[in-house]
N, CA, C and O atoms as CSV, one atom per row, in Angstrom:
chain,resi,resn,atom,element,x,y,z
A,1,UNK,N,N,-4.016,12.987,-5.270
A,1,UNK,CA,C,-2.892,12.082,-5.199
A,1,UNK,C,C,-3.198,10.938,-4.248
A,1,UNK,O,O,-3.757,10.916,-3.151
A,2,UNK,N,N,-2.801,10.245,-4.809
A,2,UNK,CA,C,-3.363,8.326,-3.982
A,2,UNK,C,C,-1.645,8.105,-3.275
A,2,UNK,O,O,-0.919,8.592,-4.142
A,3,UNK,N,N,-0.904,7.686,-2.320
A,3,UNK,CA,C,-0.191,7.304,-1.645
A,3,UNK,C,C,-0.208,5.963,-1.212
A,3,UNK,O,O,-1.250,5.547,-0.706
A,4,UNK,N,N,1.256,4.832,-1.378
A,4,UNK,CA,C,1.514,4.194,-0.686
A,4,UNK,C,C,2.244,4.312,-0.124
A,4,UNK,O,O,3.177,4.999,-0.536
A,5,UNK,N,N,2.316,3.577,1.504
A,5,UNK,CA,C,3.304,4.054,2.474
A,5,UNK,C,C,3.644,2.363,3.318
A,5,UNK,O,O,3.014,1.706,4.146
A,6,UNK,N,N,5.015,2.148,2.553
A,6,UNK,CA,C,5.556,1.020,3.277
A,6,UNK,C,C,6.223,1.137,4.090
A,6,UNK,O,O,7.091,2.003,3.983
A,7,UNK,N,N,6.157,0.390,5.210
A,7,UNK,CA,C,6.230,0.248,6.706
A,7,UNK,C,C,7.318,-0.561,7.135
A,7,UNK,O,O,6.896,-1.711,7.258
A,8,UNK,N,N,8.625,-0.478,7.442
A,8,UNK,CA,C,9.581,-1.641,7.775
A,8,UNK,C,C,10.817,-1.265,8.333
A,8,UNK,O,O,11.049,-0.084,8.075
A,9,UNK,N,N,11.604,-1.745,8.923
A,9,UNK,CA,C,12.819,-1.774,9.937
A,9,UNK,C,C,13.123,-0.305,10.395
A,9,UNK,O,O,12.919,0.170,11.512
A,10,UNK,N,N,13.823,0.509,8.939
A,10,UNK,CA,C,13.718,1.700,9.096
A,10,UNK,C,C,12.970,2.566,8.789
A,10,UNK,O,O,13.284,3.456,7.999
A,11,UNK,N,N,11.981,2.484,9.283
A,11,UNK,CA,C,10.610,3.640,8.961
A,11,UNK,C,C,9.600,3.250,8.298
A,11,UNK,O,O,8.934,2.216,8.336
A,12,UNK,N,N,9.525,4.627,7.388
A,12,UNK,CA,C,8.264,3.979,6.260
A,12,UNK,C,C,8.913,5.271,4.924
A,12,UNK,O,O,9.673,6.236,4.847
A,13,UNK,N,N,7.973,4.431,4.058
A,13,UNK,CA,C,8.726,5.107,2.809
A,13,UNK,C,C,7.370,4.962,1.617
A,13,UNK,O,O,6.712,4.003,1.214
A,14,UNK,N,N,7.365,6.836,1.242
A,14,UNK,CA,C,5.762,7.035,0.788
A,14,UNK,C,C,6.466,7.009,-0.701
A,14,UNK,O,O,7.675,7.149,-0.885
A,15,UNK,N,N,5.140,6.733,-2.081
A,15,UNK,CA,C,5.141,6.444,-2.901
A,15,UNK,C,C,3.743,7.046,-3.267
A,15,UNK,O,O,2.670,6.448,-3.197
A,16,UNK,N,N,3.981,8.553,-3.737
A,16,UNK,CA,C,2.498,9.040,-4.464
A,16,UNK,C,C,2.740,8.865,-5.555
A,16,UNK,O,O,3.798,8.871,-6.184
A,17,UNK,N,N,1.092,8.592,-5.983
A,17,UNK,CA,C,0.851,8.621,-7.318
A,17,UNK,C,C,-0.287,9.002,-8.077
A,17,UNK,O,O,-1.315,8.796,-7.432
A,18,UNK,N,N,-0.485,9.468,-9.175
A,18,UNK,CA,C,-1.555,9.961,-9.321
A,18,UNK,C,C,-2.754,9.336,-10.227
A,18,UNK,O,O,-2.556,9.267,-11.441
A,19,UNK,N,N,-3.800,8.947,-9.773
A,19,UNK,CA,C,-4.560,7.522,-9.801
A,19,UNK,C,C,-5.354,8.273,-11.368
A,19,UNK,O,O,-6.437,7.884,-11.804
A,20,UNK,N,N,-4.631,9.230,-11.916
A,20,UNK,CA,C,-5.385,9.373,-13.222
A,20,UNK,C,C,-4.403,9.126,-14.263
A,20,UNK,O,O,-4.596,9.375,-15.453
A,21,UNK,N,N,-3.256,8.587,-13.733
A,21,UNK,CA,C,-1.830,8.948,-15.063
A,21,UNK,C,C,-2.257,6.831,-15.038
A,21,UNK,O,O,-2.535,6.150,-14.051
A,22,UNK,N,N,-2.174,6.525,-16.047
A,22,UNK,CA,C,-2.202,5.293,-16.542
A,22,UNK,C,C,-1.167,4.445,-16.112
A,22,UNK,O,O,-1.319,3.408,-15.465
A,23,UNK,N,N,0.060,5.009,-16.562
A,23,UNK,CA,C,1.613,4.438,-16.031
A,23,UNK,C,C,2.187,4.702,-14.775
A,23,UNK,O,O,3.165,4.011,-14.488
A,24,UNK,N,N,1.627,5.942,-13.569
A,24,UNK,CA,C,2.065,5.650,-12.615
A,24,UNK,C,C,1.252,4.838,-11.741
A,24,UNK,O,O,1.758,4.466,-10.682
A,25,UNK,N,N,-0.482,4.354,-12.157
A,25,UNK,CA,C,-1.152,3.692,-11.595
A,25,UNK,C,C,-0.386,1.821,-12.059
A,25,UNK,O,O,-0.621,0.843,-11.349
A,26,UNK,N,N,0.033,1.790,-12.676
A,26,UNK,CA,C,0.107,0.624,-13.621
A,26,UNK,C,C,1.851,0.248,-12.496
A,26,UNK,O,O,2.322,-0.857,-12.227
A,27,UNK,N,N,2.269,1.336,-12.186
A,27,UNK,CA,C,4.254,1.211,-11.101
A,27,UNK,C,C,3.258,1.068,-10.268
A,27,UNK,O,O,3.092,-0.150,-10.323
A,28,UNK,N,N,2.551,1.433,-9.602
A,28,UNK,CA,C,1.876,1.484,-7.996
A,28,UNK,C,C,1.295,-0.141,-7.835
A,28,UNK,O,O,1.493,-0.885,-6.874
A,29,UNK,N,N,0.648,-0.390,-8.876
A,29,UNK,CA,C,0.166,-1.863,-8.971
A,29,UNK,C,C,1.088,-3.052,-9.207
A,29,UNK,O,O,0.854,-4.189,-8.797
A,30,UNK,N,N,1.757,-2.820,-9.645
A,30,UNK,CA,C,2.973,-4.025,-9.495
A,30,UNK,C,C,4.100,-3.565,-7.658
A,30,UNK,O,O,4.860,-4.370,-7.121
A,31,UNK,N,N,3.893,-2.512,-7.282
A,31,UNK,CA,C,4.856,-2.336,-6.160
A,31,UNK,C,C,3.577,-2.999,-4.865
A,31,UNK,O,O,3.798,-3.066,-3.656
A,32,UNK,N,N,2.608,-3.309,-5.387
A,32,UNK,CA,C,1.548,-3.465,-4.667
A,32,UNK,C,C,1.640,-5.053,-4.779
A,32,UNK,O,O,1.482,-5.688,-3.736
A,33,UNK,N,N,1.835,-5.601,-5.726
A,33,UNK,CA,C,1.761,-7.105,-6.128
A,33,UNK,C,C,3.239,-7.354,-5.551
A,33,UNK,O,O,3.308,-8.020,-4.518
A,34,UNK,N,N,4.012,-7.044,-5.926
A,34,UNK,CA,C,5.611,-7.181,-5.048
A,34,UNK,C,C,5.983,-7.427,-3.845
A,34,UNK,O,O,6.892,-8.059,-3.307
A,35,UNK,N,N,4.656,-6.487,-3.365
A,35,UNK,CA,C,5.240,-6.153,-1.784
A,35,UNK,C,C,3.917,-7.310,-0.694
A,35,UNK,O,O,4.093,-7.517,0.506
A,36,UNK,N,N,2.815,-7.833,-1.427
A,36,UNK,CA,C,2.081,-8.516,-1.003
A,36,UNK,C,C,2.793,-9.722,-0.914
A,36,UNK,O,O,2.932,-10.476,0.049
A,37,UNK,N,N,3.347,-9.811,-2.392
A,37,UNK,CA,C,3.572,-10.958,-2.891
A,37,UNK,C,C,4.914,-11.888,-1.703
A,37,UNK,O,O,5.150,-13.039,-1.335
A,38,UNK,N,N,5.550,-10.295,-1.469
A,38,UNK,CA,C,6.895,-10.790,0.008
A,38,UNK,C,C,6.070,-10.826,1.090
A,38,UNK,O,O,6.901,-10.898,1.995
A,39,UNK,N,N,5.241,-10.826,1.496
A,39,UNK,CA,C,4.745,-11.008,2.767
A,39,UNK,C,C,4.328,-9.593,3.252
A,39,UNK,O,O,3.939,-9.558,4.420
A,40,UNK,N,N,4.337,-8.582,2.664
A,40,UNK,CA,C,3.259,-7.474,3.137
A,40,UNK,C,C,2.030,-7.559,3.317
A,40,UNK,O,O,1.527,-8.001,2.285
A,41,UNK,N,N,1.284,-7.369,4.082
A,41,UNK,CA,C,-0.122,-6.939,4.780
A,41,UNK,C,C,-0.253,-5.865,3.759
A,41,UNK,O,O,0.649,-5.166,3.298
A,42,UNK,N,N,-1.353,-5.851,3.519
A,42,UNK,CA,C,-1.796,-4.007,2.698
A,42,UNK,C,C,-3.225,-3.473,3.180
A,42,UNK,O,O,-4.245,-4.146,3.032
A,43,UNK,N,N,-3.216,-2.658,3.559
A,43,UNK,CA,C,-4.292,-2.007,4.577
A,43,UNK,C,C,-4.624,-0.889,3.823
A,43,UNK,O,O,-3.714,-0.261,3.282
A,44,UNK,N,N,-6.148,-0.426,3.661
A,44,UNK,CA,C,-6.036,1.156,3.172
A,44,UNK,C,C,-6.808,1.813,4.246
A,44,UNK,O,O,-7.442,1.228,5.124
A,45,UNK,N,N,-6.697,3.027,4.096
A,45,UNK,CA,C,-7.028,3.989,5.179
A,45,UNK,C,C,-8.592,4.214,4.977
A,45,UNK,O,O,-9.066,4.156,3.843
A,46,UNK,N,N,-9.321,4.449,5.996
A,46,UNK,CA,C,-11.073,4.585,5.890
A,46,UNK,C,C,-11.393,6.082,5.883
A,46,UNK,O,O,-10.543,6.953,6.066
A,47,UNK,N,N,-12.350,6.247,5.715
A,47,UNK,CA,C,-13.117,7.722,5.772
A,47,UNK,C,C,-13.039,8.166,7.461
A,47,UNK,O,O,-13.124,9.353,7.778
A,48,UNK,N,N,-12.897,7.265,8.317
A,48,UNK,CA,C,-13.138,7.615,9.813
A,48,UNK,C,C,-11.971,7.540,10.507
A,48,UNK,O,O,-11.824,7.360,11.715
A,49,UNK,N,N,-11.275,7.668,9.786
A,49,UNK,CA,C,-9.331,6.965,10.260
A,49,UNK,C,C,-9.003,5.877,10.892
A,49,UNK,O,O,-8.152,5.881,11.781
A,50,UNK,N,N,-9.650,4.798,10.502
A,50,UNK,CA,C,-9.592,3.352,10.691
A,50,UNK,C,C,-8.818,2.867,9.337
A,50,UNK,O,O,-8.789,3.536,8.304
A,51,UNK,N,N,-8.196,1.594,9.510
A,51,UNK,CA,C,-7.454,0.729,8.394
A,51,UNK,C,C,-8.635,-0.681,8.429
A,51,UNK,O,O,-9.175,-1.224,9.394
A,52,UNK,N,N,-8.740,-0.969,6.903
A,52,UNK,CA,C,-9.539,-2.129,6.886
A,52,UNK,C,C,-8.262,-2.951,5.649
A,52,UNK,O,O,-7.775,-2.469,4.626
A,53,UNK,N,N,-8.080,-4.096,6.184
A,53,UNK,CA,C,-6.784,-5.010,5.256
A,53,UNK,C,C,-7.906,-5.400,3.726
A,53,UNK,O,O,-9.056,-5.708,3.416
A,54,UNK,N,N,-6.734,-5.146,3.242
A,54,UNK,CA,C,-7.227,-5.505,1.370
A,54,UNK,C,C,-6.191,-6.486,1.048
A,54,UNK,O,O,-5.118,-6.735,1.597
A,55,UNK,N,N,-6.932,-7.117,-0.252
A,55,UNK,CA,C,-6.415,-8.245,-0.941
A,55,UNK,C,C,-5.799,-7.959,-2.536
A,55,UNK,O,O,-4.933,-8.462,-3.252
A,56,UNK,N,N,-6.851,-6.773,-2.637
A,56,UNK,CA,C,-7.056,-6.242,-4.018
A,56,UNK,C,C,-6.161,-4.400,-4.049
A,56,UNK,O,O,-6.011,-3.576,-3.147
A,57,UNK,N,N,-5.751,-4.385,-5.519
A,57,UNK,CA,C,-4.971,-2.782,-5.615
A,57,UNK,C,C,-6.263,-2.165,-6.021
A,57,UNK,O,O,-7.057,-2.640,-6.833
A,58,UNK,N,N,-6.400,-0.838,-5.236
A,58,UNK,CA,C,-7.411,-0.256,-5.303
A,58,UNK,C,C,-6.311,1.108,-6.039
A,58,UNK,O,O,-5.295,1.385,-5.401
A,59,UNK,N,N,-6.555,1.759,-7.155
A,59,UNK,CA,C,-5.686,2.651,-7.144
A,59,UNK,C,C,-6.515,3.985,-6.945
A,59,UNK,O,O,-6.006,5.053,-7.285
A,60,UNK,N,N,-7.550,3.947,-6.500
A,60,UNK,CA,C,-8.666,5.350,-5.952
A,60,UNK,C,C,-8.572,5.193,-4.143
A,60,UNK,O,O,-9.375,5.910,-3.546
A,61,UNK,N,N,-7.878,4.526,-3.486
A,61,UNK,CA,C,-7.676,4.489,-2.428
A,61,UNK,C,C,-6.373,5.990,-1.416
A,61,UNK,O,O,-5.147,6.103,-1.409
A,62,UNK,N,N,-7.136,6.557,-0.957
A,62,UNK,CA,C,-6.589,7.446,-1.056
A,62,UNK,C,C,-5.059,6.980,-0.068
A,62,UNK,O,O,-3.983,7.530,-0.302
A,63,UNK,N,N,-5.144,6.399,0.520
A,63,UNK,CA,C,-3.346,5.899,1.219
A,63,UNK,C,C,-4.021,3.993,1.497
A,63,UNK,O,O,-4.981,3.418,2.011
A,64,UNK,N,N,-2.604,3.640,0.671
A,64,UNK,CA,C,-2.776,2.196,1.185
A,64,UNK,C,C,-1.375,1.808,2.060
A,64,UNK,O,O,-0.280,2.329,1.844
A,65,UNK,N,N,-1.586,1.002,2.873
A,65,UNK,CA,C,-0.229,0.954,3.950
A,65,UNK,C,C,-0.191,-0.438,3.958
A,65,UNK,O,O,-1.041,-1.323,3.860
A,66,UNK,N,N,1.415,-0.387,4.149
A,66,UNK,CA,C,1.758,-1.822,3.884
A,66,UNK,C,C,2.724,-2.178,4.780
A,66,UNK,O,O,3.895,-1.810,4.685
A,67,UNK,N,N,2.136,-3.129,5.960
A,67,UNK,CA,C,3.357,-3.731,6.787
A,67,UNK,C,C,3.526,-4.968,6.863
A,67,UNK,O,O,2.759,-5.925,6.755
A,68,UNK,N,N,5.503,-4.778,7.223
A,68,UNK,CA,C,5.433,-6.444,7.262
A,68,UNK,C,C,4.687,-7.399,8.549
A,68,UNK,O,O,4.163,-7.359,9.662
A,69,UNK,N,N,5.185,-8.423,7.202
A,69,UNK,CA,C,4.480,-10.007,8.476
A,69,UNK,C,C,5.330,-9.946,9.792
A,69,UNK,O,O,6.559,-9.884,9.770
A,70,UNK,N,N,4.746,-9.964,10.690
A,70,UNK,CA,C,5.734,-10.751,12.026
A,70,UNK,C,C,5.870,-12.365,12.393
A,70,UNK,O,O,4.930,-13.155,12.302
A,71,UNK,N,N,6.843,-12.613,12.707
A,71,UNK,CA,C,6.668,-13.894,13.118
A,71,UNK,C,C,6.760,-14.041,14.950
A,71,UNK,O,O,7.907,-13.959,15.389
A,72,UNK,N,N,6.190,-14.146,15.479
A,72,UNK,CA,C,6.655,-15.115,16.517
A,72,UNK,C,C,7.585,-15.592,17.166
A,72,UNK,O,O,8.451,-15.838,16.326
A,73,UNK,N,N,7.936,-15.869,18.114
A,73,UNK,CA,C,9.200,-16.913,18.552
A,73,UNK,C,C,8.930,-17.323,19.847
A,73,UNK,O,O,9.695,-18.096,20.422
């Protein structure tokens, strides 16, 4: 099972899916384009428990995390 886990005000909120079913890879990739597309960061998790930021939906990524932008003031 591949996991996304979005990150915001109140908490975070996971979204597995299973990167062999066609149609839940196909919901994961548009919630992925959605949530970039508002200003999410999307990060996936490394083999060494480091985050490296992505541009691209990887749906063999075993957790991709997604937080929002901050601004400044």
């Amino acid at each position: 099972m591949a996991t996304q886990i979005v990150m915001d005000h109140s908490g975070d909120t996971r979204h597995a899916f299973d990167p062999l079913d066609a149609k839940a890879v196909a919901k994961a990739e548009k919630r992925f384009k959605d949530l970039t597309g508002a200003g999410f960061i999307a990060a996936e998790r490394t083999a060494d428990g480091e985050s490296r930021r992505v541009s691209a939906f990887n749906p063999m990524a075993e957790e991709t995390l997604f937080f929002p932008r901050l601004a400044g003031g």
